[in-house]
N, C-alpha and C positions, 0 to 999 in steps of 0.2 A: 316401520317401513313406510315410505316416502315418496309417490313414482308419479309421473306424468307421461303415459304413451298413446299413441294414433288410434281412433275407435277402429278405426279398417285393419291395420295390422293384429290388435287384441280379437278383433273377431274372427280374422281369419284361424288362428291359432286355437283359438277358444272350438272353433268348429270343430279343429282333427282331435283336441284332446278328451271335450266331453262324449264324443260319440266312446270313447273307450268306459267310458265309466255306465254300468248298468242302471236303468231308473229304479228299481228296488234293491235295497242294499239291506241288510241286518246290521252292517258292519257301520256304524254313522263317518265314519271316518274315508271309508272307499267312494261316499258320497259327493267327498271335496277332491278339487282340485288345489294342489301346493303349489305357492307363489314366493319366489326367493329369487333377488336382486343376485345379480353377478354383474360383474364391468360391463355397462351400458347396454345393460337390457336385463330382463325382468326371464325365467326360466320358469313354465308351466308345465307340470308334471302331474299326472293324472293316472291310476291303474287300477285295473280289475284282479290284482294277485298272481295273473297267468302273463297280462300284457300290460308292459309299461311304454306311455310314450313322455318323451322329454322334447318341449319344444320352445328355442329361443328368442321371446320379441324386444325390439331395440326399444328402450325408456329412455328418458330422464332421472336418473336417481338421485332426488332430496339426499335421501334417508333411507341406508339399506336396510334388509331385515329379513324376517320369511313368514308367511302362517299358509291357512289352507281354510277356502271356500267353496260353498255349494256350486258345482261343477253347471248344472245346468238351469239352474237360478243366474248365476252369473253369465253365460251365455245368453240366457234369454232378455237380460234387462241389457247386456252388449247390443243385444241384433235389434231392438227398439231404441236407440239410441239414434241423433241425426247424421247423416253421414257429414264427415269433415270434424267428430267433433276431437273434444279431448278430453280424452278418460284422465282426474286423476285419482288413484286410491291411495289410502292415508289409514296405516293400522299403526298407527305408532303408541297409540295408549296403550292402555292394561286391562281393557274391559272386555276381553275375548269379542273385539266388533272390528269390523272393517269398513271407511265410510269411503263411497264412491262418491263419486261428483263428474259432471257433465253439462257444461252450460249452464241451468237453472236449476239443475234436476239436481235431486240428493239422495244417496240410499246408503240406509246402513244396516251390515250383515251381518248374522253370526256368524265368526270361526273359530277353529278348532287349531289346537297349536300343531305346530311344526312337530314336533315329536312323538306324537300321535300318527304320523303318515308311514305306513310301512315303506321298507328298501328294498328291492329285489335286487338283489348286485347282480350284475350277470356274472361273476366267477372267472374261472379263463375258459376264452371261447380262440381255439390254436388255429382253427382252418378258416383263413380269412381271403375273401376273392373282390373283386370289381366286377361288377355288370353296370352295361348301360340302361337307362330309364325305360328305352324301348324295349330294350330284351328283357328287361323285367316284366314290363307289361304286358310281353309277346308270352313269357310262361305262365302268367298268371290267365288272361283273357283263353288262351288257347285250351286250359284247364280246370277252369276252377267251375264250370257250368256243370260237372260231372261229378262232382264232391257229394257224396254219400250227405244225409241228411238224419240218417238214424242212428238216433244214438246209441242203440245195443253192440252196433258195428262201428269203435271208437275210432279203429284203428283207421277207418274210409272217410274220415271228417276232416280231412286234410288233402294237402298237394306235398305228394311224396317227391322230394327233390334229391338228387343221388349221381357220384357218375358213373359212367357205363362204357364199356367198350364193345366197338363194330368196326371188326375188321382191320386192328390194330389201330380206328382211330377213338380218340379219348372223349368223349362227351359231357354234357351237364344234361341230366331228365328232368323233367321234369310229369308225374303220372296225376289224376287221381281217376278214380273208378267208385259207381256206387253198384254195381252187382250188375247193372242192367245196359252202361255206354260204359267204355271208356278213352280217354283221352292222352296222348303221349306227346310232349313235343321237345324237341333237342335243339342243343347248339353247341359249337367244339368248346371242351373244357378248360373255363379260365384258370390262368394261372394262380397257383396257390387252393386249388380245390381236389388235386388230383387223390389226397390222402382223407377227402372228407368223407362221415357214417352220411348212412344213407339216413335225409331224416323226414318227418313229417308236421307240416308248419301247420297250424289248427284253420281252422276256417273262421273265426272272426279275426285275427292275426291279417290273415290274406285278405280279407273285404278290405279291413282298416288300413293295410297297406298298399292296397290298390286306389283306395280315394285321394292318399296321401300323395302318391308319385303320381297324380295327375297332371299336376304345376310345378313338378321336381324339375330341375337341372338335369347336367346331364347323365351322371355316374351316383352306383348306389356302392354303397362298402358294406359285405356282407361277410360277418363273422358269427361261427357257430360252434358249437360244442354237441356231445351226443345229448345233454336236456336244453339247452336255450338258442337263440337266432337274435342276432341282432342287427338291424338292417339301419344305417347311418347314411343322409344326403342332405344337403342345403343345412337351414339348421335344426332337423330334428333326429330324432332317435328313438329307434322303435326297437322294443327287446319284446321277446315272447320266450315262453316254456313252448317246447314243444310236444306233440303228441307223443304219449310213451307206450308204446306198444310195434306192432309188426305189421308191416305191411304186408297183402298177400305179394305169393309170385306169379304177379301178372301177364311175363312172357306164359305163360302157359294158357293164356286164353287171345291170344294174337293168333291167329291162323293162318299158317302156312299156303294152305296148297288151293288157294279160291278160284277157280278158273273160269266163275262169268263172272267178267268185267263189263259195267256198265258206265259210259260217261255222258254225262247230262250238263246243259248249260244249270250254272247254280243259282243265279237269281229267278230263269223261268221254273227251275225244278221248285223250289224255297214256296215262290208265290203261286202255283198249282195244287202244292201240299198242304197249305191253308187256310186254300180254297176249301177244299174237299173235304177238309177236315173239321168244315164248320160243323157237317152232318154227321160228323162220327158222335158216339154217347160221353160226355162226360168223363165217365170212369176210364172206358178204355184208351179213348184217343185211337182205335185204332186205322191206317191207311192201309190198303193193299196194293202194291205194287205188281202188275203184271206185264213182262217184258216177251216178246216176241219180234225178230226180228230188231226193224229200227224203229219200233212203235214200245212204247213205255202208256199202262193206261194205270192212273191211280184213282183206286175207288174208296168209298167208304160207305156203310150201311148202319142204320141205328133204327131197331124196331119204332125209335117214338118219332124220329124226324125224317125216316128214307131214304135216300141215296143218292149219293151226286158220283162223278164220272171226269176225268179230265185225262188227256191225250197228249202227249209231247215226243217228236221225235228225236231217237237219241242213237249214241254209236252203243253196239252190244255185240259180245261175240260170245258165242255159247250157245246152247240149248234154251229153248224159252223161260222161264222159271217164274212161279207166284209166290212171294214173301210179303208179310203185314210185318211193320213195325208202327211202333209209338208216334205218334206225329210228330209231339214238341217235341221227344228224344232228337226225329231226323230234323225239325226246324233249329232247334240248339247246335249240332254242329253243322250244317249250311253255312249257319250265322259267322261261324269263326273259321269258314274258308274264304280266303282273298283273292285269290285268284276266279275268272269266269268258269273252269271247270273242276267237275265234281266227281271223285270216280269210286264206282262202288262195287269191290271184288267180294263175287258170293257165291257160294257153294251150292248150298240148297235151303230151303225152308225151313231150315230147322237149325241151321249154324251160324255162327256170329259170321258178322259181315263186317268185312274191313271198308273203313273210307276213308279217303285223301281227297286233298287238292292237287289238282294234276299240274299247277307250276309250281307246288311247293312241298319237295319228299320231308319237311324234318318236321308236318306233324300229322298224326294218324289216329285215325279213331274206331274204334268199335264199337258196334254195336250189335244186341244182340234181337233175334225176331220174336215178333209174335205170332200165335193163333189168331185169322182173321176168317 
């Protein structure tokens, strides 16, 4: 193997591939990244066994070929490299090395052959759709701040994506929930999705393809099967296993019947909440909300640092009511409403409390109180 390509295109590439691969492996082989020539460009592929990404950059090819190198050895001596230069690598011997070269610079590496690299094939994956890069982003962003963290609850480590129907119209969900918020957001269901399982994409999967479609174009192609996802734009390819297990039934923790509704400006609501919340302890984070009238006071008390107090007038209709929650929980979704209002349907003190964006009904969030 034979190539000459642009240090800016092999870094950028080299960025989305080696973040997939872990810094401790047992495995010496999951530790390289595999480098194989195809018609005018060079195909870098790189996988943790659950997520494989495939990503194409344009070369010159001497001399085609394929082997596999230290994923993030090789990133690191890329991103020290002068900008403008020109990478070229040269593994054409027999000596299990690969020598790079750049300007004056010379490095030679070990690798490991081609054949040595496992293959996840993705199988047949029958239910395949389009989304746009923003709509992907919009399910991801809108959701993925609520993704369960623990791993005894495998099955909450994920953005449970699924369609749904309301009111004979067809949707795409998108959920995740970790016991304590949860997050929902929809959009009408693209074509070619209507017959897909309900499934759950893991959460490095989702990180990794949230960094990825940052610089995407415009459209993503997404095919899936009841075990794998494979999400294809520009020129990479991202395949994942997905989570195997069951999602809970979450409509059963959406609340129907909330009848104080509170609307609050979102940005002065967001930037009062932590304030206030400087003084709450550590552990709890906890804020209490007390509404009367069109006065909203949120307080917070912490035996070691005291108590702070803030005031904002807001629309309310109901009975006064006092509720504590979590701060970051209520700072997390503020964050991903876009719209100036915020509205928050609550029962009592002790029930989860529905939140929206009042210009935007397709996404909703729960949350659930605390003891303050």
């Amino acid at each position: 193997m034979k190539l000459t390509l642009e240090r800016s295109d092999l870094l950028k590439s080299l960025a989305h591939v080696q973040s997939v691969v872990e810094r401790r492996n047992t495995i010496p082989i999951l530790s390289n990244v595999l480098l194989e020539t195809v018609e005018g460009a060079v195909s870098l592929v790189a996988t943790d066994m659950d997520l494989t990404i495939v990503e194409k950059v344009p070369a010159m090819i001497a001399e085609g070929g394929a082997t596999t190198i230290p994923a993030h050895t090789l990133y690191d001596i890329v991103r020290k490299l002068p900008e403008g230069a020109q990478v070229q690598l040269d593994g054409s011997g027999d000596s299990g090395q690969l020598v790079l070269r750049a300007g004056r610079s010379r490095f030679t590496l070990a690798t490991l052959p081609k054949e040595d690299f496992p293959t996840m094939g993705a199988g047949e994956l029958p239910h395949q759709f389009t989304l746009t890069v923003n709509e992907m982003r919009r399910l991801i962003d809108r959701t993925r701040f609520a993704i369960s963290t623990e791993e005894t609850r495998y099955y909450l480590n994920g953005i449970y994506l699924h369609a749904a129907t309301v009111d004979d119209q067809r949707l795409l969900r998108a959920v995740a929930t970790d016991g304590h918020r949860l997050a929902r957001v929809e959009r009408p269901l693209p074509s070619g999705a209507g017959e897909m399982p309900g499934v759950i994409i893991p959460r490095k999967t989702v990180g990794e393809l949230r960094k990825l479609i940052e610089e995407a174009d415009e459209t993503i192609e997404v095919a899936l099967s009841d075990a794998r996802i494979r999400f294809a734009f520009d020129d990479v390819v991202l395949t994942s296993k997905l989570i195997d297990g069951t999602f809970p039934d979450y409509q059963r923790v959406i609340p129907s019947g909330n009848d104080k509704v509170l609307e609050v400006d979102r940005r002065s609501f967001a930037e009062a909440v932590d304030r206030v919340s400087t003084i709450s302890s550590e552990k709890s984070r906890a804020v209490k909300l007390s509404v009367k009238g069109e006065n909203l006071t949120l307080s917070a008390t912490s035996p070691e640092n005291g108590s702070a107090s803030e005031e904002l007038e807001v629309n309310f209709n109901g009975e006064g009511i006092e509720i504590g929650f979590n701060a970051r929980y209520l700072l997390d979704i503020t964050h991903q409403i876009e719209g100036d209002g915020a509205q928050f349907a609550m029962a009592d003190a002790a029930s989860p409390t529905l939140v929206r964006d009042v210009a935007d009904t397709s996404a909703l969030y729960v949350l659930m109180p605390m003891r303050v």
